[in-house]
C-alpha positions as CSV (number, residue, x, y, z in Angstrom):
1,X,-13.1,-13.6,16.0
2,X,-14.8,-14.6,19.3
3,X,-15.2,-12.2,21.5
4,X,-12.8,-13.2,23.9
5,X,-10.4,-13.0,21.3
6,X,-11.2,-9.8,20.4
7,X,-11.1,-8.7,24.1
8,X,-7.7,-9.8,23.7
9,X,-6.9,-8.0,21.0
10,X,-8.0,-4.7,22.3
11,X,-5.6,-5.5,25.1
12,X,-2.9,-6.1,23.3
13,X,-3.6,-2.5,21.4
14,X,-3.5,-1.2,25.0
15,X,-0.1,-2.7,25.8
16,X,1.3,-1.1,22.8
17,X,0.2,2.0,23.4
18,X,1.7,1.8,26.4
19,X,5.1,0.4,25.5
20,X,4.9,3.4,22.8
21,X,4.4,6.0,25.7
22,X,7.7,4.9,27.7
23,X,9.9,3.8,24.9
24,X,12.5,6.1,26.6
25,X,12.2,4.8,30.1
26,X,12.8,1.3,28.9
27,X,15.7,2.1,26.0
28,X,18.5,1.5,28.5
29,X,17.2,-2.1,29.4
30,X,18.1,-4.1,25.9
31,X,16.9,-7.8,26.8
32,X,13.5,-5.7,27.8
33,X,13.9,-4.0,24.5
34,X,14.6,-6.7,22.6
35,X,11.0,-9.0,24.1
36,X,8.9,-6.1,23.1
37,X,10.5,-6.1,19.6
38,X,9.6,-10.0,19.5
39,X,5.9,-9.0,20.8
40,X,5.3,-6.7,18.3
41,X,6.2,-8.6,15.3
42,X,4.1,-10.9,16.5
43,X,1.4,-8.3,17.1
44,X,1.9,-7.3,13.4
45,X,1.6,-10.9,12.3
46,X,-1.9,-11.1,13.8
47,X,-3.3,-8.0,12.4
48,X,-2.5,-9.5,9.3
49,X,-4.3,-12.8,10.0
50,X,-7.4,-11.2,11.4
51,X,-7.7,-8.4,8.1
52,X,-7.1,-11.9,6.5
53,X,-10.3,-13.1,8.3
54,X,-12.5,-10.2,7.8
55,X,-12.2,-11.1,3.7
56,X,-15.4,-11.1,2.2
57,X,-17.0,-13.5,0.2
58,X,-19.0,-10.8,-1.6
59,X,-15.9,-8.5,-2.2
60,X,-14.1,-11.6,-4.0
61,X,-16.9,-11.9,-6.5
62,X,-17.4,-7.8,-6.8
63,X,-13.6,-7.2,-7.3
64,X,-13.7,-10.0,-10.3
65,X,-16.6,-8.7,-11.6
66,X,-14.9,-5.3,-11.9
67,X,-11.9,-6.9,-14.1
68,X,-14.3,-8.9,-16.5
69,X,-16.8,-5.6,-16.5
70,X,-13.2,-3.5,-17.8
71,X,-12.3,-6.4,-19.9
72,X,-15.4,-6.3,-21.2
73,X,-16.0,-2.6,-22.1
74,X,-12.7,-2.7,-23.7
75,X,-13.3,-5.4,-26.1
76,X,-16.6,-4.3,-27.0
77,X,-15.0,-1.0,-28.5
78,X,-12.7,-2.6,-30.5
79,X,-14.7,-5.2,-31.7
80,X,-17.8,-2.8,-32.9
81,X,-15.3,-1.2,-35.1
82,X,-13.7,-4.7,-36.3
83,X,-17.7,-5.4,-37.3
84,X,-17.8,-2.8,-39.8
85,X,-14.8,-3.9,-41.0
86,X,-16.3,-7.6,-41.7
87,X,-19.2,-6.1,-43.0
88,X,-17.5,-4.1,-45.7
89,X,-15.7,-6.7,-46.6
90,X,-18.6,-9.2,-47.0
91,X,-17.2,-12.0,-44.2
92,X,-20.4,-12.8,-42.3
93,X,-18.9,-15.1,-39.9
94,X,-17.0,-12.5,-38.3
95,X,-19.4,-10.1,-39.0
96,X,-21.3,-11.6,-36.3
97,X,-18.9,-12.4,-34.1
98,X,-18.1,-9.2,-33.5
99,X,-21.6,-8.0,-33.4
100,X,-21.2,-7.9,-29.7
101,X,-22.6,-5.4,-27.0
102,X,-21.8,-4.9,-23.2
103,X,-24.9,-6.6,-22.6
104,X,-24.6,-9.5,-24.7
105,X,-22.4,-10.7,-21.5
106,X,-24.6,-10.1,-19.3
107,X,-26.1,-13.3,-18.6
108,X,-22.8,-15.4,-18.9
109,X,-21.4,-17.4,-16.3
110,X,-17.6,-15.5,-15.6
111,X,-16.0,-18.6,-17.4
112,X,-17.8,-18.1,-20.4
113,X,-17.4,-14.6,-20.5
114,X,-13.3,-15.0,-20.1
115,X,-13.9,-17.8,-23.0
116,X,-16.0,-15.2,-25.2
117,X,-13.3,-12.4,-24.4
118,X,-10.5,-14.4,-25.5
119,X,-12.1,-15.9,-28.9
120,X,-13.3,-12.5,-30.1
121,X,-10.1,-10.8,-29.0
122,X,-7.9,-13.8,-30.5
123,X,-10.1,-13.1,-33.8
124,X,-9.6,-9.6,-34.1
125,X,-5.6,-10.8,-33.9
126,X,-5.6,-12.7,-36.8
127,X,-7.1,-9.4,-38.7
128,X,-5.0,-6.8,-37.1
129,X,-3.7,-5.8,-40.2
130,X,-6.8,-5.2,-42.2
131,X,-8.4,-3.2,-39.1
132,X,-5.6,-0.5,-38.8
133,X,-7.6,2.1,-40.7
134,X,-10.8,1.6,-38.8
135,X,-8.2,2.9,-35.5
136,X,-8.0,-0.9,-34.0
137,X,-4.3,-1.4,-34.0
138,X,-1.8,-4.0,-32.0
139,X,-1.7,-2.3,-28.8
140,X,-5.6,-2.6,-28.2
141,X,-5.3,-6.8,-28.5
142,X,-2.3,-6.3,-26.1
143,X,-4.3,-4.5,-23.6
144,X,-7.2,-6.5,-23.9
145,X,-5.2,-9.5,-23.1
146,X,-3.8,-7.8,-20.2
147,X,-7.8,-7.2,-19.1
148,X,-8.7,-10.4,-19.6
149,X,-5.5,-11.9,-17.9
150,X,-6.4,-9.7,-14.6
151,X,-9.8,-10.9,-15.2
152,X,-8.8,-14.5,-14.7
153,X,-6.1,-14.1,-12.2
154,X,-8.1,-12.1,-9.6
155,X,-9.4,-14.0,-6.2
156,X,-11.2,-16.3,-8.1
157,X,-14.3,-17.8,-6.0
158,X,-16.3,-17.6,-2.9
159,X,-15.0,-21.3,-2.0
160,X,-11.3,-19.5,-2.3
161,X,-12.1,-17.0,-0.1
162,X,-13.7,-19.1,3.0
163,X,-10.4,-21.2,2.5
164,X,-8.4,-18.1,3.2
165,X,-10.3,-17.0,6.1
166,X,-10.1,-20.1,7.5
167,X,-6.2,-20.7,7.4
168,X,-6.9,-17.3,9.0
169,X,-8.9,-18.2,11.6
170,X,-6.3,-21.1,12.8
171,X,-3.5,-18.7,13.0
172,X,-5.1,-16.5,14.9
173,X,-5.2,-19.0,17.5
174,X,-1.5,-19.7,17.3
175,X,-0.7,-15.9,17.0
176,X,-2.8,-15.0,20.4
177,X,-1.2,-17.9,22.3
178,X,2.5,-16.4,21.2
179,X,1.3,-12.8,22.0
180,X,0.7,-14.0,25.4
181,X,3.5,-15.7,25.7
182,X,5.5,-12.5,24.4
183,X,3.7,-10.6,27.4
184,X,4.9,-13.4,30.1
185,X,8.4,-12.7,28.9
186,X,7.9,-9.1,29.5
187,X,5.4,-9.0,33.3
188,X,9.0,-11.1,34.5
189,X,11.6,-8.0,33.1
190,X,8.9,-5.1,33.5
191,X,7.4,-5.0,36.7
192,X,10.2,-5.9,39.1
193,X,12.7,-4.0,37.7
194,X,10.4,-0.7,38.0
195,X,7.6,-1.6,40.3
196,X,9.8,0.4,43.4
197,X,10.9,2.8,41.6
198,X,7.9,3.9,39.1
199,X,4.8,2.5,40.5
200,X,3.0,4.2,38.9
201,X,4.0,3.4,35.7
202,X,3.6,-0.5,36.5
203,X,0.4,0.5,37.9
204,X,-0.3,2.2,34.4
205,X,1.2,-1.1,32.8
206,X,-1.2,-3.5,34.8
207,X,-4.4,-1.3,33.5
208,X,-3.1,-2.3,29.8
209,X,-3.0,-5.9,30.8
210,X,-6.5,-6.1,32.2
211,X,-8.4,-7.8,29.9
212,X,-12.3,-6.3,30.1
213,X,-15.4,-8.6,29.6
214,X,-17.5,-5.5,29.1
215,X,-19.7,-5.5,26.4
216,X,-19.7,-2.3,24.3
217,X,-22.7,-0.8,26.4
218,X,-21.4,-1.2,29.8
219,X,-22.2,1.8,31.9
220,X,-19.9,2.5,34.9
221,X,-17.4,3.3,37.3
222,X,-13.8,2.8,37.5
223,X,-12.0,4.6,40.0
224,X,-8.0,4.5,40.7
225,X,-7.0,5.7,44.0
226,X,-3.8,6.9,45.4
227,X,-2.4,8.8,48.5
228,X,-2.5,12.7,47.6
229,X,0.9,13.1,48.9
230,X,3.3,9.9,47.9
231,X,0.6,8.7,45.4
232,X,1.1,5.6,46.5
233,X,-2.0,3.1,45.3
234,X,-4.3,2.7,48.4
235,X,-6.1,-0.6,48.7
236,X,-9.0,-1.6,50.6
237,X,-11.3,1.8,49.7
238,X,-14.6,1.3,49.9
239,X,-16.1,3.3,46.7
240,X,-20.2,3.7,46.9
241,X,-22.3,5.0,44.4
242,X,-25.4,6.6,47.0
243,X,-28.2,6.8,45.1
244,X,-28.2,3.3,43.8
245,X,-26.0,2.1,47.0
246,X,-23.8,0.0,44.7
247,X,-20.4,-0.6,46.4
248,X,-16.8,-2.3,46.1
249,X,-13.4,-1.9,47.3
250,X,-10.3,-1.1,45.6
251,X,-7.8,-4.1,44.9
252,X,-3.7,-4.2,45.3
253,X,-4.0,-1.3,42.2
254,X,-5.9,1.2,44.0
255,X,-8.4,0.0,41.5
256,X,-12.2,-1.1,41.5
257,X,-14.9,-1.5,38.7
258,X,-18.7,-1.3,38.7
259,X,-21.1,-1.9,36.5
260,X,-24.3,-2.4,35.0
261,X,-26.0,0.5,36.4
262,X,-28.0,3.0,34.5
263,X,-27.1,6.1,33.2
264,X,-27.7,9.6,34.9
265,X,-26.1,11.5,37.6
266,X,-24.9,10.3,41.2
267,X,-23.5,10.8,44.1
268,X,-19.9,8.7,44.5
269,X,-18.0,8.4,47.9
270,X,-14.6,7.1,48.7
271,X,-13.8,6.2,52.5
272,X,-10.7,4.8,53.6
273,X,-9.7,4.4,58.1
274,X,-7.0,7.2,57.8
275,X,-8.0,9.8,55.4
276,X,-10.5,12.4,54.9
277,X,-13.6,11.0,52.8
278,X,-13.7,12.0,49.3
279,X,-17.4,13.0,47.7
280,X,-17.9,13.9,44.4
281,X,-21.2,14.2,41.5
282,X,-20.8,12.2,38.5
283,X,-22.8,12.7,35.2
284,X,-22.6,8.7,34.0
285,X,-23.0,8.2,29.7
286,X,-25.0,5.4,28.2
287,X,-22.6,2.9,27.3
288,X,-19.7,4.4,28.9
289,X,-17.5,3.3,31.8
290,X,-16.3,6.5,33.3
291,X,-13.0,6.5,34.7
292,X,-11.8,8.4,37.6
293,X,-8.8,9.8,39.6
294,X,-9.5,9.8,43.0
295,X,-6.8,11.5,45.6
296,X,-7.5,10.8,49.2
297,X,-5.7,12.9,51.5
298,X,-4.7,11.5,54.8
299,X,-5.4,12.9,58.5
C-alpha cells in the first residue's frame, strides 16, 4: 500500500475503536447503527484485500515445496521396499525404477518431480498385490496420491501470486473510496445529533478522523485543551515549547500539533486572555508524539 493509504487505514482502525467504545451511546439511533454496520463490512472487506496484497512470492513457492518435499518422502518409503521386491523377483526395470532416494529429486524442476511421483506411484499400483508382504499395501498408493494431488493443487507459481496481489491492489482502491464514503454517511448522523449534547465525545470522534502524515519517527506535542470547569474545548491557546520557542494555537477542537523537534525534556506553556497560564515539564521520546490534557482554569 502507499503510505497515504496506509495512513488511511490506521484511521479507519481509529474510528473503529471508537465506534466500539460507544456502541451503547449510539444503540438507540438505528439508521446510525445501521451506517456503521455498512462501514464495517466494508472495513472487513479491505483487510482482506490488503492480507491479499501482502502475499508473498517466496511463500507461494516455499508452501509448494513443502507438499512435493511430503509427497516425496512418502513415496520414497514405499518405493525402497517395492525395490526389494523387484529385485527378488529378478524384474530389473522396476528394480530401478524404484531405486529412488529423497535426493534423486533434488535437482528436478516441480513438474518433473509431480511427473516422477505419479509414474513410480502408478507403478507400484499395478503391483500392489505382490508387495503386501513387504508392508506396502493399498492405502499407501491412496495417500500418496492424496500428496501428490496437494502437491499440484497448491498456489502454483510466482506469476499466480503477483496476479493475486494485483487484483488486490485495485480493490483496495475501490474499498478505501467506499470506506470514506461509509464515514460521510456517518460525520452527517454523528456529529449533529451529539455535538451539543456530548462534545466531548464528537470531539473524541474528530481525533479518530484525523488522518496523520507523521512518519513513524515523529517526535512531538499534541495538546487538547478544555475549560477546567464546563470542559468545553478552548480555541485560540497559544501552546509554546520554551526551550526551543516552537509555538501554535489550538484549532475549533482545542487541539494543536507540533513536530519535528528533538527529543529531551522541556518546558511547555499554555496561555489563553481569560485564564490562569498553565506550565508544565515534559520528558519528550524519540519517535513519539506525546499527547497531552491540558485544563486551563479561568479567572
Amino acid at each position: 500500500m502507499t503510505k497515504g493509504q496506509t495512513a488511511k487505514v490506521n484511521m479507519y482502525i481509529a474510528v473503529m475503536l471508537f465506534f466500539a467504545k460507544y456502541e451503547t451511546t449510539f444503540a438507540s439511533f438505528a439508521q446510525l447503527v445501521d451506517e456503521i454496520t455498512d462501514f464495517t463490512g466494508i472495513y472487513n472487506d479491505l483487510q482482506l484485500e490488503i492480507a491479499r496484497q501482502k502475499l508473498k512470492i517466496s511463500g507461494v513457492v516455499t508452501t509448494k515445496d513443502t507438499l512435493l518435499e511430503t509427497a516425496v518422502k512418502m513415496l520414497v518409503k514405499s518405493a525402497r521396499k517395492a525395490r526389494v521386491w523387484a529385485v527378488k523377483s529378478g524384474n530389473a526395470t522396476l528394480a530401478a525404477q524404484f531405486d529412488v532416494q529423497i535426493s534423486t529429486f533434488s535437482d528436478m524442476t516441480q513438474s518433473v518431480v509431480l511427473n516422477s511421483l505419479t509414474t513410480i506411484n502408478a507403478a507400484i499400483n499395478t503391483n500392489i498385490a505382490s508387495l503386501t508382504t513387504y508392508r506396502v499395501v493399498a492405502a499407501d498408493v491412496t495417500a500418496i496420491t492424496a500428496a501428490i494431488a496437494a502437491a499440484s493443487g497448491s498456489i502454483g507459481t510466482p506469476k499466480q501470486a503477483i496476479t493475486t496481489r494485483a487484483v488486490a491492489t485495485d480493490q483496495i482502491v475501490v474499498d478505501i473510496i467506499a470506506c470514506d464514503g461509509a464515514l460521510e454517511l456517518i460525520d452527517d448522523l454523528l456529529i449533529p445529533e451529539y455535538e451539543d449534547s456530548n462534545a466531548v465525545m464528537v470531539h473524541e470522534y474528530h481525533l479518530s478522523r484525523a488522518i496523520s502524515s507523521l512518519g513513524s519517527h515523529a517526535t512531538g506535542l499534541k495538546p487538547t485543551v478544555t475549560d477546567s470547569v464546563t470542559e468545553a474545548l478552548l480555541e485560540d491557546v497559544l501552546v509554546t515549547i520554551v526551550e526551543i520557542s516552537r509555538s501554535a494555537v489550538t484549532d475549533i477542537n482545542g487541539v494543536v500539533l507540533i513536530t519535528r523537534m528533538k527529543p529531551g525534556t522541556y518546558h511547555v506553556t499554555c496561555t489563553k486572555v481569560g485564564y490562569v497560564e498553565y506550565n508544565t515539564i515534559i520528558e519528550f521520546e524519540l519517535g513519539k508524539v506525546t499527547s497531552l490534557a491540558v485544563a486551563m482554569v479561568s479567572i
